[in-house]
C-alpha positions in Angstrom: 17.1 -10.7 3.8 18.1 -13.7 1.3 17.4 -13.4 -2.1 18.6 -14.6 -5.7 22.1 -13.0 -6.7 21.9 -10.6 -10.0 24.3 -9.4 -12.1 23.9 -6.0 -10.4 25.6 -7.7 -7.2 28.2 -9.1 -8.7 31.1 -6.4 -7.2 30.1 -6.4 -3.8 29.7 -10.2 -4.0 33.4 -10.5 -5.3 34.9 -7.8 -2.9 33.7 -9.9 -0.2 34.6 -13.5 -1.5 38.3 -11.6 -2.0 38.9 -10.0 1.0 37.1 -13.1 3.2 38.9 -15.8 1.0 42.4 -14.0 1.6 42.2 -13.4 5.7 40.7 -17.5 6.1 43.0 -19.0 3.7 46.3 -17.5 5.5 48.1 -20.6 4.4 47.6 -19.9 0.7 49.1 -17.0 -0.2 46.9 -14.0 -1.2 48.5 -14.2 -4.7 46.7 -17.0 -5.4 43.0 -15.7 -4.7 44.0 -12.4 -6.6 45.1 -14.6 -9.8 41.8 -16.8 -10.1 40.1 -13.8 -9.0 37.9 -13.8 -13.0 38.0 -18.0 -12.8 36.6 -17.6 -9.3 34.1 -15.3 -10.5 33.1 -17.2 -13.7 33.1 -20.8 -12.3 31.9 -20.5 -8.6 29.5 -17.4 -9.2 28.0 -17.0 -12.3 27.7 -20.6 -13.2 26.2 -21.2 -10.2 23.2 -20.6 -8.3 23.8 -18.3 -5.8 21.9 -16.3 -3.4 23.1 -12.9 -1.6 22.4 -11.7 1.5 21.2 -8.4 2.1 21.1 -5.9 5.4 19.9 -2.3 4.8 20.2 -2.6 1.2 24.0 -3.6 1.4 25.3 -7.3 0.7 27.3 -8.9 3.3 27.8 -12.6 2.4 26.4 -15.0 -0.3 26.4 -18.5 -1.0 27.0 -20.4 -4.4 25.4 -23.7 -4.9 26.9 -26.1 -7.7 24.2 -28.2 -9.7 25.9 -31.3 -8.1 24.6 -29.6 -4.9 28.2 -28.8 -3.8 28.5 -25.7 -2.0 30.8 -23.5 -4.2 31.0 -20.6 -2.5 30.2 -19.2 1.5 31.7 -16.2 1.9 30.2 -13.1 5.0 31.8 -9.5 5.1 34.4 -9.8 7.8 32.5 -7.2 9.7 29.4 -9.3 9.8 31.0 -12.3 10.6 30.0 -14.2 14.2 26.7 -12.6 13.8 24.8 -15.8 12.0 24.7 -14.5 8.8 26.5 -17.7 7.4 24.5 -20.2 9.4 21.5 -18.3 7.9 22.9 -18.7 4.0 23.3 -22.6 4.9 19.8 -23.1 6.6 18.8 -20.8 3.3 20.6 -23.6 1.3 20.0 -27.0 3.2 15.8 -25.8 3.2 16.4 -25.7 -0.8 18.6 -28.1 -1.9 18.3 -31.0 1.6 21.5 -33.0 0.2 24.9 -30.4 0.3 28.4 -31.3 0.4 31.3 -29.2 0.5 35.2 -29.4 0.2 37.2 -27.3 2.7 40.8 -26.6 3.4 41.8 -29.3 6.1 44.2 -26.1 8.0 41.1 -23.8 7.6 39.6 -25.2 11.1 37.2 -22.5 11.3 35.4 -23.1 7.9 35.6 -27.1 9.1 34.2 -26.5 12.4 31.3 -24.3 10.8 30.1 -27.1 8.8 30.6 -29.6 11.5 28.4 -27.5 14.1 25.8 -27.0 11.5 25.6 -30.8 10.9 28.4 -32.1 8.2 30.2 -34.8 8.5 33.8 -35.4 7.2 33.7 -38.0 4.2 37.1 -38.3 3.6 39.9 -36.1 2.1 41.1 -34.6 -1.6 43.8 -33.0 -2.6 44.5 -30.3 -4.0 47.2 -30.5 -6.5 47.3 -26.3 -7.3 47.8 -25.2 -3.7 49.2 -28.8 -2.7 46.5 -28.7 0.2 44.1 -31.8 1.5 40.8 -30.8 1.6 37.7 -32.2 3.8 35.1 -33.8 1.8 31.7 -33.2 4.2 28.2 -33.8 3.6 25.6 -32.5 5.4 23.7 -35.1 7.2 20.0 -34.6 7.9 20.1 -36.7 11.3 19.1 -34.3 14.5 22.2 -35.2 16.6 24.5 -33.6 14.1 23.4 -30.3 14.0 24.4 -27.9 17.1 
């Protein structure tokens, strides 16, 4: 079940952004993640709105969506992962919001690969200057023949 994230959620929501964030970002070390783990919190959660979803009353991912209708945050329980449950957040998201973009790590080709099947399209690429990585700028494009 999907449903709006409350305060209540907020450790199991960061337990699993932590712990998913470190084993996908392997080229970043885990230092990093563990540093900005209150900005993370404050800036891509709280300020955000973001929904949780829930599977005999645990959480095991969430999704944080930015005003600008960037996606903050996707983040699934590594034991629930390859079981839909992120698809499901982005349908969840994309049925809400229609227009999403997202920035992700150009060496995370799993996260890039995710929103390619599910009907992004690269835009073009940032950088970013803290953890001197290029990231993918995609947007998700409503057209039939880009969703798999």
């Amino acid at each position: 079940m999907i449903r709006s994230f409350i305060t209540r959620d907020l450790n199991d929501t960061m337990s699993i952004w932590l712990e998913s964030s470190i084993a996908s970002h392997p080229f970043i070390e885990s230092s990093y993640f563990v540093k900005n783990y209150e900005k993370f919190m404050r800036e891509q959660l709280l300020e955000n709105k973001s929904f949780v979803y829930e599977l005999d009353g645990k959480i095991v991912g969430f999704i944080s969506v930015k005003e600008n209708m960037v996606i903050a945050a996707l983040n699934v329980a590594k034991e629930y992962q390859k079981k839909g449950i992120g698809e499901k957040l982005l349908d969840y998201a994309i049925e809400k919001y229609q227009q999403l973009s997202v920035e992700v790590y150009r060496e995370n080709k799993e996260a890039s690969e995710f929103f390619t099947d599910n009907g992004f399209v690269v835009l073009g690429l940032n950088m970013d200057d803290e953890n001197q990585q290029e990231l993918q700028v995609m947007m998700y494009s409503q057209e039939p023949s880009n969703r798999n």
